[in-house]
C-alpha positions in Angstrom: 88.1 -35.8 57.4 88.1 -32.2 56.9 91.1 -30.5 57.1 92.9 -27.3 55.8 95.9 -25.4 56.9 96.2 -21.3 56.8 97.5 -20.9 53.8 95.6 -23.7 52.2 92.2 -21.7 53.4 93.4 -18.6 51.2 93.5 -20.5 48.1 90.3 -21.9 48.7 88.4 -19.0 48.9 87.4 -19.3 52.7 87.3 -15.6 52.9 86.4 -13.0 50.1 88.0 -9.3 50.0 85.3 -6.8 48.6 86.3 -3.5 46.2 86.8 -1.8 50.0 89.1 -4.5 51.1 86.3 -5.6 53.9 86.6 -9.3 54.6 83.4 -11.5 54.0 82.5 -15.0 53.4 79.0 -16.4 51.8 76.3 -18.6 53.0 77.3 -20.7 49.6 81.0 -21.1 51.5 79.4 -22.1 54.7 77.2 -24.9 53.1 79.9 -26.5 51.2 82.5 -26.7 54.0 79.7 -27.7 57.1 78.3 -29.8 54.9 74.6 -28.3 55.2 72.3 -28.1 52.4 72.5 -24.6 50.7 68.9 -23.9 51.4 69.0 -24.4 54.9 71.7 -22.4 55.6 69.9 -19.5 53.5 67.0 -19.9 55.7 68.9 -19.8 58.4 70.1 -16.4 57.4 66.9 -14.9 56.5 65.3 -16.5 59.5 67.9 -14.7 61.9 68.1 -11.6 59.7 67.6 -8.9 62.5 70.2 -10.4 64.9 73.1 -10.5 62.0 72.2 -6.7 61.1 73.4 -6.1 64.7 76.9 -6.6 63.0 75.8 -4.5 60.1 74.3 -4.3 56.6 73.0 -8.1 55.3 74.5 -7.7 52.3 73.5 -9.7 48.7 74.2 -10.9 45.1 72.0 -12.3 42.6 74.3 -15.0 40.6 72.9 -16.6 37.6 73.0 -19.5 36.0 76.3 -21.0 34.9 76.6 -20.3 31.1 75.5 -23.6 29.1 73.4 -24.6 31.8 70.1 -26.1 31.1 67.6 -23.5 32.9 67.7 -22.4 36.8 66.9 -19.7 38.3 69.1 -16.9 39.7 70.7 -17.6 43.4 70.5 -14.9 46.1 74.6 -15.0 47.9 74.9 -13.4 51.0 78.0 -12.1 52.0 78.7 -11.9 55.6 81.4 -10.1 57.7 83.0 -12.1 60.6 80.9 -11.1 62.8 77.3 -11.9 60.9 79.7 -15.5 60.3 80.8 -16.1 63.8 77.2 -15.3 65.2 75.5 -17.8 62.3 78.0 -20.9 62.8 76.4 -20.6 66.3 72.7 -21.3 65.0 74.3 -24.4 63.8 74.0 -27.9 64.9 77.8 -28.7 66.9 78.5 -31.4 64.4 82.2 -32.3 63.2 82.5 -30.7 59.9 80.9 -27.5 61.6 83.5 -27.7 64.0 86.3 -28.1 61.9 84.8 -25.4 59.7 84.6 -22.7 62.5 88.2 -23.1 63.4 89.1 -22.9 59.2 86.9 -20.1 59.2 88.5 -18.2 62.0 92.3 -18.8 60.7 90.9 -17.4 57.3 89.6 -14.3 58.7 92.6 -14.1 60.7 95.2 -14.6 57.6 93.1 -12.5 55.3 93.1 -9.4 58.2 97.4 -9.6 58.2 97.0 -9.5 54.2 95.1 -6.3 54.6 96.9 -4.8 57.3 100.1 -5.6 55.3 98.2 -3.6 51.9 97.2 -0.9 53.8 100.8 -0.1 55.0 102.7 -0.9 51.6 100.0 1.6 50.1 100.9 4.3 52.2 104.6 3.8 51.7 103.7 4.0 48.2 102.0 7.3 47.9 105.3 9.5 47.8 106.4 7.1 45.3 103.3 7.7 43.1 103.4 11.3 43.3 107.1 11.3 42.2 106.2 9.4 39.6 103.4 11.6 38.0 105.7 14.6 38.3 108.4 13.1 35.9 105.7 12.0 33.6 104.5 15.4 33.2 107.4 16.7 32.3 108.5 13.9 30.1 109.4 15.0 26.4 108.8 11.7 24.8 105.7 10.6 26.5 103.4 8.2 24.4 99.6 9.2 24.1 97.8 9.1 27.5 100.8 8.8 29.7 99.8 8.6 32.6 97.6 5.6 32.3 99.9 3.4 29.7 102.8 4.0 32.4 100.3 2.7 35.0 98.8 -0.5 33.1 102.7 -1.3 31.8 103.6 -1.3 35.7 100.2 -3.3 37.2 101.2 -5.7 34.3 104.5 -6.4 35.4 103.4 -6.3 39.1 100.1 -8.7 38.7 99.6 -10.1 35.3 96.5 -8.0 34.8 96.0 -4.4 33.2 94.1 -1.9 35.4 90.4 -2.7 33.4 91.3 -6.9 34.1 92.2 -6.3 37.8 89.2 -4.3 38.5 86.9 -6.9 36.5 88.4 -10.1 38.4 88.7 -8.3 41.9 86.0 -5.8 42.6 88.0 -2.3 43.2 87.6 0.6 42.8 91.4 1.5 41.1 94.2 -0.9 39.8 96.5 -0.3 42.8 93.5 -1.1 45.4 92.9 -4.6 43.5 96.0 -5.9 44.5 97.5 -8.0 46.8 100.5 -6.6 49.3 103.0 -8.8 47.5 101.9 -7.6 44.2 101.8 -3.3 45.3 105.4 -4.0 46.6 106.6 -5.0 43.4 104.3 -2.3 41.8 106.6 0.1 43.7 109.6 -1.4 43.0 108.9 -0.7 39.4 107.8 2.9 39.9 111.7 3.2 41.2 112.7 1.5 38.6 111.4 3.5 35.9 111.2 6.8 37.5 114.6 7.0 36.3 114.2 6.0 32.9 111.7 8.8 32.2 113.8 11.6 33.5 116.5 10.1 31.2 113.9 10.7 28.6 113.7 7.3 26.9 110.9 6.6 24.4 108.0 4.5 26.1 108.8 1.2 24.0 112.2 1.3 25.2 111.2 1.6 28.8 108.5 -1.1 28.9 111.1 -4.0 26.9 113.8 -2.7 30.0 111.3 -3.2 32.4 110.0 -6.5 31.6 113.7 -8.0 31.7 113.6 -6.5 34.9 113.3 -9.5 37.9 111.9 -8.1 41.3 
């Protein structure tokens, strides 16, 4: 029996977050948890294409083959918002796994909203931060080489695991602080407090990032 909790559904990639933070999920998604053949569900798409561009732009991606794989072709992935979602699982047959799916489906798009709503505040408590933080740097003394984005890639490090280039590559945005999640850009500011300090005491970089990463927020 199909069954998944909220936080389960975040794990399992129910619901995508694009470069712009807009929610989506894929046909690809909807196949494997409704337990309807890929194709079908594509059809099904292309089929109602004018009534899901109600809800906006039918969006794409062409994927190809896994690496190692023996031929294939390249797979069109549609990405749908909730809306384009909600108004699909209705062209589907009312069988158990689509059922359970649609409730997964709409705690997903619920859990991943708060996640967003929760990012977009912790960024704008973060912009005064950042600003104070680019002022000390350009008046630092000892400032290594490109300051401003080694002090940046040191902090997203600490904050994520992941320099700016990794975050961007794995998550789809446009900057390091917009790839990551709300828990993550807390601790990212927590660490610009906690080193704003350090530079206006004029310590050497290398001393700063070996104090930081002793650091446990």
């Amino acid at each position: 029996m199909f069954k998944i909790t909220i936080k389960e559904e975040i794990y399992m990639n129910l619901v995508y977050l694009d470069g712009k933070k807009e929610l989506y999920t894929t046909n690809e998604i909807i196949a494997e948890y409704a337990e309807i053949d890929r194709i079908s569900v594509r059809k099904l798409i292309e089929s109602h294409k004018e009534d899901l561009e109600v809800f906006g732009v039918l969006s794409f991606e062409m994927t190809k083959p896994s690496k190692g794989s023996l031929g294939g072709r390249p797979r069109k992935i549609y990405h749908l918002n909730e809306q384009q979602a909600t108004l699909l699982i209705t062209y589907l047959d009312n069988t158990k796994p689509v059922r359970e799916f649609k409730v997964a489906l709409v705690k997903a798009f619920f859990e991943m909203r708060d996640e967003v709503s929760k990012f977009r505040e912790q960024r704008a408590l973060e912009k005064p931060t950042h600003k104070t933080l680019n002022e000390v740097i350009s008046k630092w003394d000892n400032a290594p080489t490109m300051a401003f984005p080694t002090v940046n890639n040191l902090l997203l490090k600490l904050s994520s695991g992941k320099n700016k280039k990794k975050l961007i590559e794995d998550r789809g945005g446009k900057t390091g602080l917009d790839c990551l999640t709300s828990v993550e850009l807390a601790k990212y500011q927590a660490y610009e407090r906690a080193v704003i300090p350090l530079i206006e005491l004029n310590m050497e970089y290398g001393v700063i990032r070996d104090t930081l990463k002793q650091v446990q927020l």
